[in-house]
C-alpha positions in Angstrom: -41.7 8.4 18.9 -39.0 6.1 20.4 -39.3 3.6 17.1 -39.3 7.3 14.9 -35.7 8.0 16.6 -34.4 4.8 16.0 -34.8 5.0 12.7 -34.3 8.6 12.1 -30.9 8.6 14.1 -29.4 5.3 12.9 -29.7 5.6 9.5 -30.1 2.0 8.9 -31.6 2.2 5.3 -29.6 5.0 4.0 -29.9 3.9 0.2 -33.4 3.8 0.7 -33.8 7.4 1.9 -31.9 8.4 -0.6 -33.6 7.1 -3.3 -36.7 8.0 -1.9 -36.4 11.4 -0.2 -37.8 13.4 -2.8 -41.0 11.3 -3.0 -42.1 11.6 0.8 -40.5 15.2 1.3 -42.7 18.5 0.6 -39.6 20.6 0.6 -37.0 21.7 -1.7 -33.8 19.1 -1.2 -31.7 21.4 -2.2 -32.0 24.6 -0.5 -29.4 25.4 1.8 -30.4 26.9 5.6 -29.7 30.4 5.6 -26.9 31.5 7.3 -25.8 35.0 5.9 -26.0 36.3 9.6 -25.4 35.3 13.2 -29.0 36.2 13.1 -30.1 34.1 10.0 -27.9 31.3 11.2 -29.5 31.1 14.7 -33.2 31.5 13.5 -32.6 28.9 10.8 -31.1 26.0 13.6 -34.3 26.6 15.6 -36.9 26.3 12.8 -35.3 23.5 11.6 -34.7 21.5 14.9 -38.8 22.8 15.6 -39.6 20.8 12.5 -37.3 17.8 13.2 -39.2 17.6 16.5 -42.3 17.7 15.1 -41.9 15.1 12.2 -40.3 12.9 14.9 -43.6 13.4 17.4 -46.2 13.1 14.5 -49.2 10.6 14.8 -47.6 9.8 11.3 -44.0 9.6 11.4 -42.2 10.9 8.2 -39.0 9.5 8.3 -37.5 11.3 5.6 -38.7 14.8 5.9 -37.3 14.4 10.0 -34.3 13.5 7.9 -34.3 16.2 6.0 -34.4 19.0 8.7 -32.0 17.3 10.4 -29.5 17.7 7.6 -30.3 21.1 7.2 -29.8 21.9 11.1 -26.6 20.1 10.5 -25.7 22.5 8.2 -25.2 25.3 10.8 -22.3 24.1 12.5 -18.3 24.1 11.2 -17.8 20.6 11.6 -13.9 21.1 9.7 -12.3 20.1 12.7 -14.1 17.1 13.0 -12.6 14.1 11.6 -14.0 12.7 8.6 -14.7 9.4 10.4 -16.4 11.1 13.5 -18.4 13.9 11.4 -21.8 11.9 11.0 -21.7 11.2 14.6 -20.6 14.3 15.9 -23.2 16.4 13.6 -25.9 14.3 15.2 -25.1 14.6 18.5 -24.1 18.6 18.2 -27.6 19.1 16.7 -29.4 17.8 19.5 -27.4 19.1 22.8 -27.4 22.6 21.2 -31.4 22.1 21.1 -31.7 20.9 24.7 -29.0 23.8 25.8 -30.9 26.1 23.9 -34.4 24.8 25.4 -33.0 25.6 28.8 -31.6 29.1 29.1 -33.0 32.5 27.8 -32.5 33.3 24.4 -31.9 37.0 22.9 -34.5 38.6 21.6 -34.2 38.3 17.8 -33.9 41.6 17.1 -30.9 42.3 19.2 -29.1 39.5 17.1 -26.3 40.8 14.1 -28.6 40.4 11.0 -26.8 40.7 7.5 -27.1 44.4 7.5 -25.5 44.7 10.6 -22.8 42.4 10.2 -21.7 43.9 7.2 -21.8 47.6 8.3 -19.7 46.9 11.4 -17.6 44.1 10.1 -19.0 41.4 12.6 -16.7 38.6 12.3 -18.0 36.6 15.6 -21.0 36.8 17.3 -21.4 35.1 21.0 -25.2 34.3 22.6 -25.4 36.8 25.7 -24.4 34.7 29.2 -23.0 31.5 27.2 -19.5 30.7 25.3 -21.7 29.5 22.2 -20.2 31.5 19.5 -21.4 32.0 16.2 -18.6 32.7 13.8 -18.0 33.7 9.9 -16.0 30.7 8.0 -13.0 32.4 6.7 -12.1 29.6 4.0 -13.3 26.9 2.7 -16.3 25.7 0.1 -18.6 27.4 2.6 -16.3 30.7 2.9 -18.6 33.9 3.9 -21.0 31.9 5.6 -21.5 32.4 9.9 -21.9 29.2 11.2 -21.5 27.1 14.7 -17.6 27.7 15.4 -15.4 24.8 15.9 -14.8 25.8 19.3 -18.5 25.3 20.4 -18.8 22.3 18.9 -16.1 20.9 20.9 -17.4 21.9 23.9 -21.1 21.5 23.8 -20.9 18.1 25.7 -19.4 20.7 28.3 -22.0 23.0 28.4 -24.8 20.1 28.5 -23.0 19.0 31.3 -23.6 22.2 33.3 -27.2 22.9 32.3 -29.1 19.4 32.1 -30.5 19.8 35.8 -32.1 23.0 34.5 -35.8 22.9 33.5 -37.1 23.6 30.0 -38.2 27.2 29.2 -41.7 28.0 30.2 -42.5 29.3 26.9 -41.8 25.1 25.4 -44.9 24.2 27.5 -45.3 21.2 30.2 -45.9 18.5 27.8 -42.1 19.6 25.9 -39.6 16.7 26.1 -36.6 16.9 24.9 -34.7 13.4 23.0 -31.0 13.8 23.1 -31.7 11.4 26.1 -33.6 9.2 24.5 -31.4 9.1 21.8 -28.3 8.2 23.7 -29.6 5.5 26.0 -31.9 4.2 23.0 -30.8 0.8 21.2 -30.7 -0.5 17.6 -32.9 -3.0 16.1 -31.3 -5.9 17.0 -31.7 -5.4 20.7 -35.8 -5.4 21.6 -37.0 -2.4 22.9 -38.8 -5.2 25.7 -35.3 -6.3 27.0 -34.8 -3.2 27.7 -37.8 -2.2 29.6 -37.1 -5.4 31.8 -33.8 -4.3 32.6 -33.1 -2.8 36.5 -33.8 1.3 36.9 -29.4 0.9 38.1 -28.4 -0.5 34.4 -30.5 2.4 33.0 -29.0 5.1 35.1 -26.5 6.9 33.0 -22.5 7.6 33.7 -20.1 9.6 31.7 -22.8 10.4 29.0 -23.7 6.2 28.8 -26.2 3.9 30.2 -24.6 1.6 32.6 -26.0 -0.9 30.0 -24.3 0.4 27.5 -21.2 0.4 29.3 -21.7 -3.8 29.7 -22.5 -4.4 26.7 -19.4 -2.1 24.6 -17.2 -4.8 27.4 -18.8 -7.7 26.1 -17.9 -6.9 22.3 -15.1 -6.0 22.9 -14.2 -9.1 24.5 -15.9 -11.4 22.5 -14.5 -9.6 19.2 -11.0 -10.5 20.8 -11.5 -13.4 21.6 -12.6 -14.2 18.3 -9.5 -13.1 16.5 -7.4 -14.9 19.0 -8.8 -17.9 18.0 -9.0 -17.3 14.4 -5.4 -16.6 14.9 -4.8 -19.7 16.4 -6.8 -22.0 13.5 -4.9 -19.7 10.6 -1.5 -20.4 12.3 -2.1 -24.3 12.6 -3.6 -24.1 8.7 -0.7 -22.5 7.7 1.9 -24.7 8.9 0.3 -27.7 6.9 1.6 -28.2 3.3 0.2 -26.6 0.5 -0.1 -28.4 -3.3 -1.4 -24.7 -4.9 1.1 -22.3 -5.5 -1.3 -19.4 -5.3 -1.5 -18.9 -1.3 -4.6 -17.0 -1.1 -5.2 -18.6 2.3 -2.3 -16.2 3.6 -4.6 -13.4 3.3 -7.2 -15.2 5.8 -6.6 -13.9 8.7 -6.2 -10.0 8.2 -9.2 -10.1 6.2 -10.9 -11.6 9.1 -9.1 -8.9 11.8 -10.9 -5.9 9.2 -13.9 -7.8 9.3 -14.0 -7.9 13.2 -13.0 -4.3 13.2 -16.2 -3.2 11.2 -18.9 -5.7 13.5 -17.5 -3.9 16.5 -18.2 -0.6 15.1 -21.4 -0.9 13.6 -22.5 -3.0 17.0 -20.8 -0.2 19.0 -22.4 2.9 16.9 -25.4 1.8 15.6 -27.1 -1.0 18.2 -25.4 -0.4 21.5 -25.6 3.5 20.6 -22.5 4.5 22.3 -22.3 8.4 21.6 -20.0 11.2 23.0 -16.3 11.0 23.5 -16.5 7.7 24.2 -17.7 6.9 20.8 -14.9 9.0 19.3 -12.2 6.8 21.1 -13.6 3.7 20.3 -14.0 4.8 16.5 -10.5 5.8 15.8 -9.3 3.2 17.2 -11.2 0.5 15.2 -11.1 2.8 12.0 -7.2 2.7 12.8 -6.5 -1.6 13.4 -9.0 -1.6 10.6 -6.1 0.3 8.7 -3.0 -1.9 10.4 -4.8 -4.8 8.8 -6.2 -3.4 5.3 -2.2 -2.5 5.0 -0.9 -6.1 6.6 -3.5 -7.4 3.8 -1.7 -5.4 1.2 1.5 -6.6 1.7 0.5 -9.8 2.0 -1.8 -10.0 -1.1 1.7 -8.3 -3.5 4.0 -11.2 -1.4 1.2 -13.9 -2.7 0.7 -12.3 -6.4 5.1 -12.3 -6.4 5.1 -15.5 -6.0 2.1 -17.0 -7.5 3.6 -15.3 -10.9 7.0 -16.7 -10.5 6.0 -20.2 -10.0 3.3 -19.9 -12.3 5.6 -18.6 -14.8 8.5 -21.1 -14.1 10.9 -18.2 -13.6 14.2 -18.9 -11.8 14.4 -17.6 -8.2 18.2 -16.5 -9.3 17.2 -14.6 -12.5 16.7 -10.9 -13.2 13.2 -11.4 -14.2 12.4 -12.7 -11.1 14.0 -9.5 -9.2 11.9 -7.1 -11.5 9.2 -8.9 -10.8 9.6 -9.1 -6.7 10.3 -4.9 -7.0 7.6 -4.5 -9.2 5.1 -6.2 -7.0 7.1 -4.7 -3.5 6.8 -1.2 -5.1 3.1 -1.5 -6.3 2.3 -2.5 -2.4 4.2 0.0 -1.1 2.5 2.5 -3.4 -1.3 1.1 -2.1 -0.3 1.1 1.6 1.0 4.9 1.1 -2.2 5.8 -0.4 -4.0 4.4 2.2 -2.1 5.4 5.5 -2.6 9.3 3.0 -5.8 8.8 3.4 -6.5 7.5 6.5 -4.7 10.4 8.2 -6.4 13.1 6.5 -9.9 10.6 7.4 -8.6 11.2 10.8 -7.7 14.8 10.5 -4.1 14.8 10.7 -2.3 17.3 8.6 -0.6 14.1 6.4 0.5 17.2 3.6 2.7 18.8 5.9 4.0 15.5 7.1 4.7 14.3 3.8 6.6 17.0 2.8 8.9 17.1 5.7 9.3 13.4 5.1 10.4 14.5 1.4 12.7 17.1 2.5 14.8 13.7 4.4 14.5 11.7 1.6 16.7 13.9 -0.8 18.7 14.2 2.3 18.9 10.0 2.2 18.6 9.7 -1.4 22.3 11.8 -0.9 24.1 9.8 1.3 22.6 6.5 -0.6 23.8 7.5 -4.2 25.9 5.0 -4.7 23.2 2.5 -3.6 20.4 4.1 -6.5 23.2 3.8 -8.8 23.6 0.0 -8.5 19.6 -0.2 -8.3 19.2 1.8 -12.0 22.6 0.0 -13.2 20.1 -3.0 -12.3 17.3 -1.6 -14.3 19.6 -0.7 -17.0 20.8 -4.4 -17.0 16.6 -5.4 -17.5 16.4 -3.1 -20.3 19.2 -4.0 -22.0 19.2 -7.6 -21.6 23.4 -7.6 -22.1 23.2 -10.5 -20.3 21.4 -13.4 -17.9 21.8 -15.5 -15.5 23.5 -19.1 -17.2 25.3 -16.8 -19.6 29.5 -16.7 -19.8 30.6 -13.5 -19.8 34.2 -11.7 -19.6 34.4 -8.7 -17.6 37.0 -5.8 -19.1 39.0 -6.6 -16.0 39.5 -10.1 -17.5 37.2 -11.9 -15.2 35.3 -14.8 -16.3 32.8 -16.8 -15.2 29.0 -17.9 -15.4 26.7 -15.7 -14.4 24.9 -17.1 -11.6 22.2 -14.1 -10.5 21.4 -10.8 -11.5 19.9 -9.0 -9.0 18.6 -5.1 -8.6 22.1 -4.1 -6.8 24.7 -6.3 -7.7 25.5 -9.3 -10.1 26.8 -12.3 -9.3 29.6 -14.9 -11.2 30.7 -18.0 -10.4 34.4 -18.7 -12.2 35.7 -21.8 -13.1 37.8 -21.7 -9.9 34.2 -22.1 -8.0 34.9 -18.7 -6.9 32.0 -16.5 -6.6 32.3 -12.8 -7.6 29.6 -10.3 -6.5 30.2 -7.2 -8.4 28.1 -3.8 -8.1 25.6 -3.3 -11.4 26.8 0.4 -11.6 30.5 -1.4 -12.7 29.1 -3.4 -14.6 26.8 -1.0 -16.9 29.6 1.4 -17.0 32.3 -1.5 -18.3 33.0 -3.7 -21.2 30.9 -7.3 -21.0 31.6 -9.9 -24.0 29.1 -12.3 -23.7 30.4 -15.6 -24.8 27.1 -17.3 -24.5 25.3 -14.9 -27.3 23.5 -14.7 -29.7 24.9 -18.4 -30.1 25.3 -21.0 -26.7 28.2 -22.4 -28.6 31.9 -21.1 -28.3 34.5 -21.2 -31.0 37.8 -23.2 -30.1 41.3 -22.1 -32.0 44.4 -24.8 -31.9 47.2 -23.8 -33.6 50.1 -25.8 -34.5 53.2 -26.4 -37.1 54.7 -28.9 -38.5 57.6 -29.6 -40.2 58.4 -29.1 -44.2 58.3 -31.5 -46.4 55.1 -33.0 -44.2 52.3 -33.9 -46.0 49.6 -31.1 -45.8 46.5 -33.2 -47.0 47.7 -36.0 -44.2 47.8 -33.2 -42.1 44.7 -31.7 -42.5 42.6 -35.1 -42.5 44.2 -35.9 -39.4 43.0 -32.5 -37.6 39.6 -33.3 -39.7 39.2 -36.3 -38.0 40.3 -35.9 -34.4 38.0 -32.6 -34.3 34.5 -34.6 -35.7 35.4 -37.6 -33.4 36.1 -35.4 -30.3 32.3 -35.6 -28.1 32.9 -32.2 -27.1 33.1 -30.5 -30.7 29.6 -30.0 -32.2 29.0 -30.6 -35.6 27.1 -27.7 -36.6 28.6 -25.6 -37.4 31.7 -28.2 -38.4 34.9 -28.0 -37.9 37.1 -26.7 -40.3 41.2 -26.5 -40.7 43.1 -23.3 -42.1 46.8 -23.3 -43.3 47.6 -20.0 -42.5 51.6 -19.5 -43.7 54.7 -20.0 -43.9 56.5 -19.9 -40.9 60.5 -19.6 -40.0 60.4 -23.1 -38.8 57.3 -24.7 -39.6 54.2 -24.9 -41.4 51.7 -23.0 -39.5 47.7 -24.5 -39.7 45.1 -23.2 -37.3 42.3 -26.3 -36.6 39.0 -24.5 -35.5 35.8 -25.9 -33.5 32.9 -25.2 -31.7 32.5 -26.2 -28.5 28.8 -26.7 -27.1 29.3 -24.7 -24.1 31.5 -21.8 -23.1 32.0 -24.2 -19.7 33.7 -27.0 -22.3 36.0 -24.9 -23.6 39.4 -25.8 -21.5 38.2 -29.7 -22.0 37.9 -29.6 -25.6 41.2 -27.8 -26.1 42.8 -30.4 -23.8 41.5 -33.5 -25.4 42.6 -32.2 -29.1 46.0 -30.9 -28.2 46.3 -34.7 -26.4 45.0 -36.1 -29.8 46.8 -34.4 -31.9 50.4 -34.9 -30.0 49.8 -38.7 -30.3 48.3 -38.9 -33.8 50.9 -36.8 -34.9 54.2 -39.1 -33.4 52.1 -42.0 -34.9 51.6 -40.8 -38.4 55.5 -40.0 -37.9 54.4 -36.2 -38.9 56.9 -33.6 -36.9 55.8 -30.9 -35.3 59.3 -28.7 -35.1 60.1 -26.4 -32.3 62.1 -22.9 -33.1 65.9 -23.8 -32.8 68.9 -21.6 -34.0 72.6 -23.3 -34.7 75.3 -21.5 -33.7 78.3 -21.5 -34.9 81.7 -20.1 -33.6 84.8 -19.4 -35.6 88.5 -18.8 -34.5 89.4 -15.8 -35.3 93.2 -15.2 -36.6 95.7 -13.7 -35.1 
């Protein structure tokens, strides 16, 4: 029997009853106890529990047909204020101290039980078993809506009412060979602990306190401990390794240690649930609170694994820390972790019960209220954006703001831009100005920058001397490219001069004061050489005395 339970309660090869239970079972797998009644609902739990004990106590044990009328004895009780990660526990353990409560105090006779004809001529809504608090309730909402099952009340306080009747003596009417095994279930072990170490064990370590055997109580301290210790110590080897350099720019080796912590988390309680066999509340606390570090880390891991993907792209992809593409790439990355650890903390409360819905939408309600008093904020972040899509300009560009600033721009990030003038002055200036202004970009669609020089000289000069000369100086200058090449425009007459126009490219926007320094300073001295004047407006003036 004791090697039936083990297996039966544990569950350890759940795939394999699953593929398997309608082979060994002779009954249908998918009918549904009956519980249209308090009546039905209570007559159903004891047939099915009386079949779970005998299956379990058979000369040949049928694992999955015990299985099967324990799922359907399961099936009587409202377990919707259970929390998800408790239910499978919870159902097992509700199943079996409602049978050994049940086995010790005087039941009704059947008859005197609320059947379905009853129930609905005087609109029974709750039904409670004479002398006791058990209630037996109809499900108001809910995929089993209609249906009178276990309330949620009773199964909260079953361990309660085990509590107060386990000294009493089984029923007459169960026989003097009838044993009960919700005490053998609780103070039994998994498979990795032999059922031998336990039989050489002192009667003191197999006394029970607080619904656990004092073994039990050793060996959930010694896990816990030893788990500890070993994530200390990991800790301690993952800090060390990650203070050495690292040649790869991928580092996956970040992600070491919360992986490990998870890890830890799900040995505990596996060890904790399934071979030390703590059960009760007990079990509860020690759940949630594994189930929730397991969560801590899973989102630690998250954040960790978008910080190494940000990276690993922009130094995979060459991309300068300083450009926009880099930004959108860091938010892109930020917002797809932040997305994952929301869905995961969603569902780890509702796992856990807690109304996250209502939560969430209180926690909406601030955010417009934030989003309000942050508006200028979200304007610079989609003036950033806008400045991705648009591509007006990038970081290395010269640009010219409407306000007559110029400069290089030296970032672009999602709030603000950044330009450096050639004063090595750094302006930081919000993207919503920017997107809502006039930017020339000097450095587009070409790098090069067009350079004008204008200058007269006399009349009477010679024009063609004048133009090879500016020829000349501009295709010898190292700062003026040659493609496109320069070119020299006489453009008119003027009141003192004859007015030409020599025009250049520069290579860069950044050469453009240098390149108009070095040809004016040509030019000048050419100019006195070659003995060609370059006349300055003058008037005469002339006074005459008037007569008398």
């Amino acid at each position: 029997m004791k090697s039936c339970l083990r297996y039966l309660f544990f569950m350890l090869a759940i795939s394999m009853l699953l593929a398997q239970q309608g082979l060994a079972s002779n009954i249908f797998p998918l009918e549904p106890p009956d519980t249209s009644s308090p009546r039905a609902t209570l007559t159903s739990f004891i047939h099915y529990t009386d079949k779970l004990y005998e299956a379990a106590t058979a000369a040949e044990e049928d694992i999955f047909l015990a299985r099967e009328f324990l799922q359907r004895a399961e099936r009587c009780f409202d377990f919707s204020k259970v929390p998800p990660t408790l239910v499978s526990d919870v159902s097992i353990e509700s199943v079996l101290r409602l049978r050994e409560i049940l086995d010790r105090i005087e039941l009704p006779d059947m008859a005197d039980v609320p059947d379905k004809y009853e129930v609905k001529k005087h609109k029974i809504l709750l039904w409670r078993i004479p002398h006791t608090e058990i209630t037996i309730g109809r499900c108001p909402d809910g995929p089993r809506m209609g249906a009178y099952l276990i309330t949620p009340e009773t199964v909260r306080r079953l361990e309660e009412y085990y509590n107060e009747v386990d000294h009493l003596p089984y029923r007459g009417d169960k026989g003097d060979e009838y044993t009960g095994f919700y005490e053998q279930y609780i103070y039994s072990s998994g498979w990795m602990i032999p059922d031998g170490f336990l039989k050489k064990l002192p009667e003191w370590m197999k006394g029970g306190y607080l619904g656990q055997a004092v073994w039990q109580w050793i060996a959930l301290a010694l896990i816990v401990i030893l788990g500890g210790s070993s994530l200390w110590g990991f800790w301690l080897w993952h800090r060390a390794q990650k203070n050495r350099s690292r040649k790869w720019s991928w580092r996956l080796e970040r992600l070491l240690f919360p992986l490990y912590a998870m890890l830890v988390c799900i040995v505990i309680e596996y060890i904790v649930d399934d071979q030390i066999n703590i059960t009760g509340d007990v079990l509860s606390v020690v759940t949630m609170l594994m189930e929730l570090i397991f969560a801590v880390f899973a989102g630690v891991a998250i954040i960790i694994g978008g910080d190494v993907l940000m990276r690993g792209i922009l130094v995979t992809a060459k991309v300068k820390e300083e450009a926009l593409d880099a930004d959108v790439i860091k938010l892109g990355c930020r917002l797809g972790s932040f997305v994952l650890v929301f869905v995961l903390f969603y569902n780890v409360g509702s796992y856990f019960g807690i109304p996250v819905t209502a939560i969430f939408a209180s926690a909406g309600i601030a955010g417009m209220a934030i989003a309000l008093a942050a508006r200028e904020t979200l304007a610079n972040f989609f003036g950033g954006v806008s400045i991705f899509m648009d591509r007006p300009f990038r970081a290395g560009d010269y640009i010219v703001l409407d306000n007559g600033d110029r400069g290089e721009v030296k970032a672009v990030g999602m709030r603000s831009t950044k330009i450096q003038t050639r004063d090595d002055i750094m302006i930081t200036i919000p993207n919503s100005v920017i997107t809502n202004g006039k930017v020339v970009n000097q450095s587009r669609p070409h790098p090069h920058f067009r350079v004008r020089i204008k200058l007269g000289v006399a009349y009477g000069s010679d024009v063609d001397r004048v133009e090879e000369i500016l020829m000349e100086l501009a295709e010898n200058n190292g700062l003026a490219i040659s493609n496109p090449e320069p070119r020299v425009r006489f453009r008119r007459f003027g009141e003192s001069s004859l007015e030409f126009e020599l025009l250049c490219w520069a290579a860069r926007p950044h050469d453009r004061g240098r390149l108009i320094h070095t040809l004016s300073r040509d030019i000048y001295k050419r100019f006195n050489k070659e003995g060609i004047v370059m006349p300055f407006p003058q008037q005469d003036v002339y006074l005459h005395k008037a007569e008398d």
